[in-house]
MDAnalysis code that builds the backbone (N, CA, C; Angstrom):
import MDAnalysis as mda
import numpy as np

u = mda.Universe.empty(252, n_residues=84, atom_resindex=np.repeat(np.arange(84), 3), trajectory=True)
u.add_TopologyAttr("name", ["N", "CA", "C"] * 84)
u.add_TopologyAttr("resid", np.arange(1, 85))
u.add_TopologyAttr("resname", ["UNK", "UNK", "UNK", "UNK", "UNK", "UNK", "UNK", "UNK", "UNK", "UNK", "UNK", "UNK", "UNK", "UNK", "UNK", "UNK", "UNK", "UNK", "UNK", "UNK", "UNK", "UNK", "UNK", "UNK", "UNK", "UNK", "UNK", "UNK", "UNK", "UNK", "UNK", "UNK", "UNK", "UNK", "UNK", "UNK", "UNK", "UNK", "UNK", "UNK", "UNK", "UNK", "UNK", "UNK", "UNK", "UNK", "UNK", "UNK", "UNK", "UNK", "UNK", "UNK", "UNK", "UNK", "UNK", "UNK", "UNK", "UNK", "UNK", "UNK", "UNK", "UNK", "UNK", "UNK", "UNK", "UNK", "UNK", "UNK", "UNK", "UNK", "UNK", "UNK", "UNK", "UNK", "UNK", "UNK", "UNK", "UNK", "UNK", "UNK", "UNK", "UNK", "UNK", "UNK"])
u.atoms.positions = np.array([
    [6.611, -2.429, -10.831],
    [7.704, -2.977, -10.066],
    [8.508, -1.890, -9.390],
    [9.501, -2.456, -8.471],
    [10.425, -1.182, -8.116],
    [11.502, -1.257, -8.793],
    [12.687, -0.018, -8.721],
    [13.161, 0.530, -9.261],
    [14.880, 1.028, -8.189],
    [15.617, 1.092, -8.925],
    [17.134, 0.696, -8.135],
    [16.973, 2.908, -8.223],
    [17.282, 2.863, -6.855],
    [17.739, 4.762, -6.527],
    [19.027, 4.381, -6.167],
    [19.921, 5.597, -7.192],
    [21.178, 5.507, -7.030],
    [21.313, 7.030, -6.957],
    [22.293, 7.978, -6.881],
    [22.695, 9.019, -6.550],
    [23.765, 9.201, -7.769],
    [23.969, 9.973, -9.322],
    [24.751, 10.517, -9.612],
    [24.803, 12.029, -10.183],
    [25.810, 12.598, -9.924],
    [25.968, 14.325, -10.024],
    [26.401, 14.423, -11.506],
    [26.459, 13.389, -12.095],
    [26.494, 13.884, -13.881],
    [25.739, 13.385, -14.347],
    [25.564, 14.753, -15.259],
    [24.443, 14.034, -16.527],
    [23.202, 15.436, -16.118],
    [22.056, 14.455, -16.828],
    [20.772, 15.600, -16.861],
    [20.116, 15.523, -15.731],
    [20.728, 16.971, -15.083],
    [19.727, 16.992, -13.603],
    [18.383, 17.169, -13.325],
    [17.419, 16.641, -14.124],
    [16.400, 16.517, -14.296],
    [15.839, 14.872, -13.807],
    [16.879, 14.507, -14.280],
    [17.002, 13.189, -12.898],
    [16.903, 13.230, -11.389],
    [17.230, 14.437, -11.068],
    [17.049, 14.577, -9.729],
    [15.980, 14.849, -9.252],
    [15.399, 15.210, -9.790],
    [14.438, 16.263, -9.070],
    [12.627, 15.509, -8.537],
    [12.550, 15.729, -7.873],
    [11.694, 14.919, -6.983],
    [10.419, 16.203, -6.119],
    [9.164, 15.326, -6.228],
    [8.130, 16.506, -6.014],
    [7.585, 15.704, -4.507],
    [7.496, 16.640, -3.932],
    [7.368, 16.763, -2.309],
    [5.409, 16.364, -2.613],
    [5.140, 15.240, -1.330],
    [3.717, 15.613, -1.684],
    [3.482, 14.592, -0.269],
    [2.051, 15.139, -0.223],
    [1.786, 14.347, 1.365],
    [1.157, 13.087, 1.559],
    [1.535, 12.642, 2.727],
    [1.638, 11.502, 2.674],
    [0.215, 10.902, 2.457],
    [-0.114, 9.542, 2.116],
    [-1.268, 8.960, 1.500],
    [-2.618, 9.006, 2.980],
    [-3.330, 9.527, 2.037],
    [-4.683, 9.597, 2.731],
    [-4.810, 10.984, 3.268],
    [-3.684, 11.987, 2.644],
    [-4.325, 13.786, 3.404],
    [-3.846, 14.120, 2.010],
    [-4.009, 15.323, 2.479],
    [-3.697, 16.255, 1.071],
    [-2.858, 17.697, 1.731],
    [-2.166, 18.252, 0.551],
    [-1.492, 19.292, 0.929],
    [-2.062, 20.711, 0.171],
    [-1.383, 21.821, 0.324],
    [-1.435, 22.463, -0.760],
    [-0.535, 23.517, -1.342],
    [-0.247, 23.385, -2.233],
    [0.906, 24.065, -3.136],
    [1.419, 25.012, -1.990],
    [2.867, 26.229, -2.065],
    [3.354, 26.646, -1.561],
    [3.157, 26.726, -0.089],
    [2.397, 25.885, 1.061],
    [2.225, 26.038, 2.681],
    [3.424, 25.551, 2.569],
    [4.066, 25.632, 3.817],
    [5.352, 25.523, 4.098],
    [4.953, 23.590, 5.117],
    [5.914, 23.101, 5.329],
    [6.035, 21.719, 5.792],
    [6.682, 21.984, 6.887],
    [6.027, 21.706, 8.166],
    [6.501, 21.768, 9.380],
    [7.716, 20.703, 9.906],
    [8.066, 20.498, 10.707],
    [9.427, 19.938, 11.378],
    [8.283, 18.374, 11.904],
    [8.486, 17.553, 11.713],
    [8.024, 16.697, 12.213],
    [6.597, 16.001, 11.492],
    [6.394, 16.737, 10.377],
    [5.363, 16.438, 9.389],
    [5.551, 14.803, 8.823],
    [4.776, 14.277, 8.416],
    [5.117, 13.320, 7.474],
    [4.949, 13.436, 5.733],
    [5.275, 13.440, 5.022],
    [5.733, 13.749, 3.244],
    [5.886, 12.532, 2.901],
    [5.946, 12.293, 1.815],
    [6.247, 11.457, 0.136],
    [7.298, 12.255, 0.047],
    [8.225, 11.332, -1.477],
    [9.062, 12.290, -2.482],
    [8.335, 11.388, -3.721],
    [8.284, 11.697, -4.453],
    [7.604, 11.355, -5.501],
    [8.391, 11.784, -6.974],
    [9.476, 10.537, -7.619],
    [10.736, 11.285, -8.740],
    [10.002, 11.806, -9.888],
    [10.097, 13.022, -10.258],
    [9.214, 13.492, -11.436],
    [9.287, 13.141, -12.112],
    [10.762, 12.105, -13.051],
    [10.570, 11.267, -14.051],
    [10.050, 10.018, -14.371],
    [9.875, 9.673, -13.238],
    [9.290, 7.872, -13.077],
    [7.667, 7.812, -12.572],
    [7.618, 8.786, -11.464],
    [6.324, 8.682, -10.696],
    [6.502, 7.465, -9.797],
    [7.569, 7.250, -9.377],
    [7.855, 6.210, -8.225],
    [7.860, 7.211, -7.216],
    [7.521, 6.938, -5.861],
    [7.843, 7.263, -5.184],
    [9.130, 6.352, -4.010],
    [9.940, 7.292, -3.032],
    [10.860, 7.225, -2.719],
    [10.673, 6.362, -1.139],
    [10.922, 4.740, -1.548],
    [10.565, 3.980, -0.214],
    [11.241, 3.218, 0.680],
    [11.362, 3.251, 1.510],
    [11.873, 2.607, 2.540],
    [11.602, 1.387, 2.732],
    [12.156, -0.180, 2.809],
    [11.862, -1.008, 3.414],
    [12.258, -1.851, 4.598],
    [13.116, -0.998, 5.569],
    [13.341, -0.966, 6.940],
    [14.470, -2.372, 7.241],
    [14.798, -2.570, 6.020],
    [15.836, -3.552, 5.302],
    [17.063, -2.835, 5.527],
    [18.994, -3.264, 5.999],
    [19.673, -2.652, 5.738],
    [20.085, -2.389, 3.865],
    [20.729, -1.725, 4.015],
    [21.066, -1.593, 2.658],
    [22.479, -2.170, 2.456],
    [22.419, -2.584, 1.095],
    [23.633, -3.694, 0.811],
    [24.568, -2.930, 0.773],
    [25.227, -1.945, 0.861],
    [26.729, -1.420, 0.415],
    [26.872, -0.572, 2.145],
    [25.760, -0.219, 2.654],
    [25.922, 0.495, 3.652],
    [25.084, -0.151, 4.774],
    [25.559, -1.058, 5.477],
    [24.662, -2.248, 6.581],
    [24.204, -0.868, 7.567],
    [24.707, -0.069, 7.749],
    [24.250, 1.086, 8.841],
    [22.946, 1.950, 8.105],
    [22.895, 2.006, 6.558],
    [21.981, 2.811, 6.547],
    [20.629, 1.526, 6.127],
    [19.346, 2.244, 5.595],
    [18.381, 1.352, 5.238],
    [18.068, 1.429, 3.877],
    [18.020, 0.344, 3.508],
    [17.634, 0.307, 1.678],
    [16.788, 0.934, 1.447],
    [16.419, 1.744, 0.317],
    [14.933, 2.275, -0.085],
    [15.402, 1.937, -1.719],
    [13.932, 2.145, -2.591],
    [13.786, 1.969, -3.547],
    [13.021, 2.802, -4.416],
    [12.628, 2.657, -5.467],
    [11.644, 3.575, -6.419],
    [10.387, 2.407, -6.100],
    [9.135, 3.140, -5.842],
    [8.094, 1.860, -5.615],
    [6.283, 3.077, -5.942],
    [5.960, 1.716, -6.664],
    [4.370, 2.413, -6.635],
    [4.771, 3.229, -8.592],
    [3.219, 3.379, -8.650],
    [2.815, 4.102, -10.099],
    [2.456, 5.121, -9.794],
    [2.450, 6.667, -10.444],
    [2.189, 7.904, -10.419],
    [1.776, 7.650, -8.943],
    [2.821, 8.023, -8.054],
    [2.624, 8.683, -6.791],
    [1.733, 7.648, -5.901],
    [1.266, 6.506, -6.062],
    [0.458, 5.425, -5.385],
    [1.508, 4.374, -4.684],
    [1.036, 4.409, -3.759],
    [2.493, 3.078, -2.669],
    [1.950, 3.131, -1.425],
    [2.239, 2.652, -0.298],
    [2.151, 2.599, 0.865],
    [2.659, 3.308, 1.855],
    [2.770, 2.715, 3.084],
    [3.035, 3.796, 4.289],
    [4.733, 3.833, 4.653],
    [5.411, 2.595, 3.410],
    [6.621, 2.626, 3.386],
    [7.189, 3.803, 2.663],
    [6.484, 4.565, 1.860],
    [6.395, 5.280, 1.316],
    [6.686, 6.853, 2.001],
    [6.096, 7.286, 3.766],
    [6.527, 7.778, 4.435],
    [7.569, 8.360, 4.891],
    [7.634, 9.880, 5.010],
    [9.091, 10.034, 5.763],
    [8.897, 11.040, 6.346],
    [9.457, 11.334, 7.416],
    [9.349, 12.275, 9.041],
    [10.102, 13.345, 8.602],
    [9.703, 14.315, 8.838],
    [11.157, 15.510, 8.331],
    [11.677, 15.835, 9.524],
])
């Protein structure tokens, strides 16, 4: 199922931390650098959700777009996507 992403600065920042990985159907490899206009995953190291968009506004902020925790160890769709 998915999973509610919220943003807090206390507590164990190990919560934060999120592993960069490319987007579904290529592959990357460890330390190359990620160009300007690339497409990436974030993928949360504690859950293995990755970080998704569903082009939905978001309820507290109608200007920005909802995303969610979605997918098992790093598996989800092209909502899954994001442009740097």
């Amino acid at each position: 199922g998915q999973q509610v992403v919220t943003l807090d600065t206390r507590g164990d920042q190990s919560k934060f931390m999120w592993q960069i990985q490319a987007a579904h159907n290529n592959t990357c490899t460890t330390g190359e650098k990620i160009k300007c206009g690339e497409i990436i995953r974030l993928t949360h190291v504690g859950t293995g959700k990755n970080l998704h968009s569903h082009g939905l506004p978001a309820p507290l902020t109608r200007r920005n777009t909802e995303v969610s925790g979605f997918g098992n160890d790093g598996e989800g769709d092209t909502g899954d996507h994001w442009k740097l």
